[in-house]
N, C-alpha and C positions, 0 to 999 in steps of 0.2 A: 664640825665633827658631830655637834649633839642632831643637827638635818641628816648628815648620812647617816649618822646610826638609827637614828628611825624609820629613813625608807628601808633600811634595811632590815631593819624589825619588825617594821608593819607589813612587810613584802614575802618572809617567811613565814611569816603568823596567818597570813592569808593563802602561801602556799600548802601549809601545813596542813592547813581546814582541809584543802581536797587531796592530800596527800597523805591523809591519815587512812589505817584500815578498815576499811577495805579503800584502795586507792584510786584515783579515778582519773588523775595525772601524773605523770612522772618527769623529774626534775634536769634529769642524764648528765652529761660531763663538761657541757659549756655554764649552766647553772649553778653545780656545785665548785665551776674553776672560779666562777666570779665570786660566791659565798666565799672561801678559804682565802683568795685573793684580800677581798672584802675584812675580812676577820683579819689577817696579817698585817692591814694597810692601816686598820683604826688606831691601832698603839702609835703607829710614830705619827699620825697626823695628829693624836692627842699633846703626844710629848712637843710638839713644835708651840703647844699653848699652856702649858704644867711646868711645872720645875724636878719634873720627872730625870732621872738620871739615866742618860744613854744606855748604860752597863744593862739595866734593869729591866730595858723593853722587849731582850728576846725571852726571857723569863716569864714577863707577862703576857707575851702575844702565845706561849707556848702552855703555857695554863688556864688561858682563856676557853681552851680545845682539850682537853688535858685529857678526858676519857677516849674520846676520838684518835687521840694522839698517842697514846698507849698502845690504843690497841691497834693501830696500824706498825707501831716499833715493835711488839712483841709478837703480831702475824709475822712480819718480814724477818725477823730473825730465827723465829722459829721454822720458817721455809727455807732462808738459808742453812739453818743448821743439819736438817736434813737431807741440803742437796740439792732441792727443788726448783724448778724454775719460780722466780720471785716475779715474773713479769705474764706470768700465764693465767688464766682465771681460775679462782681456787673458791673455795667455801668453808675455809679457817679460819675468818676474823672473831672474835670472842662474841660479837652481837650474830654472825650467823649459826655459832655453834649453840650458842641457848637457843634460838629459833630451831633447832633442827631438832634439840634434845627435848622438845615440845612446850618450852615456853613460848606463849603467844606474844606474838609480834607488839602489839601494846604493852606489855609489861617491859620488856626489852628497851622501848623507846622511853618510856617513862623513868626506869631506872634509868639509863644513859643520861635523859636529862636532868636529874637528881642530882648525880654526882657532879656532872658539869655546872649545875646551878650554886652546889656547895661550892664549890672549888673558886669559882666565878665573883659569888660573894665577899671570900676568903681574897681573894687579889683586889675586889676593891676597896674593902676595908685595910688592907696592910698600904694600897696606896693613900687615901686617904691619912694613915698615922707615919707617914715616910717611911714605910719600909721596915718598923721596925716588928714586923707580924710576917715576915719571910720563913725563920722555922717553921710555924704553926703552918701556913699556907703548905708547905714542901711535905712536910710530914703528912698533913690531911691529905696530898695528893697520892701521898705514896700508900697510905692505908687504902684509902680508894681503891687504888691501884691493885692492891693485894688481895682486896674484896672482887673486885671486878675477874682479874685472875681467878680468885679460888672459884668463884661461881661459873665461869665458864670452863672448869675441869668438870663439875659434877655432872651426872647424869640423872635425868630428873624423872621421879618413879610418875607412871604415867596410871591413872586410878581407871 
């Protein structure tokens, strides 16, 4: 586990270098299917060598992604709520609406991996003490959660 998770770390860290802004490669849909794949798949090949508890690992595979994950459940409910097609190409997701509202593309990725790194942090430490840091985790997710919302409401004064 601890070999894939490095090529897989060291293989986004080196993507990221020329994916950063200004971009100079792009990643598309076969690369981020294996990343999510990837990311989904490490909780239970960990738990097969931890005494991690079954119950626990959709929690953790889903916190691992938690900003990512958010903000794709509150685009798609907020498109369905209005009716929309949920399957058609849109530029509603919370990291494209501060990009549009002129927040630079940098600040957007940086903050995103903030929150994911807190959060990240936050589930390995409660696994580390058995679980017993699950509120803390949940709650921090959800403050996040409501930071990341409130800031993708506002509109941001352009000087």
């Amino acid at each position: 586990i601890f070999l894939f998770s490095g090529i897989v770390a060291s293989a986004s860290a080196g993507f990221l270098i020329h994916n950063w802004q200004p971009a100079k490669i792009f990643m598309g849909d076969v690369g981020s299917a294996f990343l999510g794949f990837s990311f989904g798949v490490m909780p239970l090949l960990h738990s097969s060598s931890s005494n991690l508890v079954p119950r626990d690992l959709p929690l953790i595979a889903i916190l691992m992604l938690w900003p990512f994950v958010f903000d794709s459940v509150v685009t798609l409910v907020r498109r369905a709520l209005k009716r929309q097609p949920v399957w058609k190409p849109h530029r509603e997701h919370i990291y494209q609406r501060l990009v549009i509202a002129g927040y630079e593309h940098k600040f957007v990725s940086k903050m995103y991996i903030g929150f994911a790194s807190v959060v990240v942090v936050l589930v390995y430490l409660n696994v580390r003490v058995d679980g017993t840091l699950t509120p803390l985790v949940l709650l921090s997710a959800v403050i996040l959660s409501a930071a990341l919302f409130a800031f993708g409401q506002r509109k941001r004064e352009l000087v």
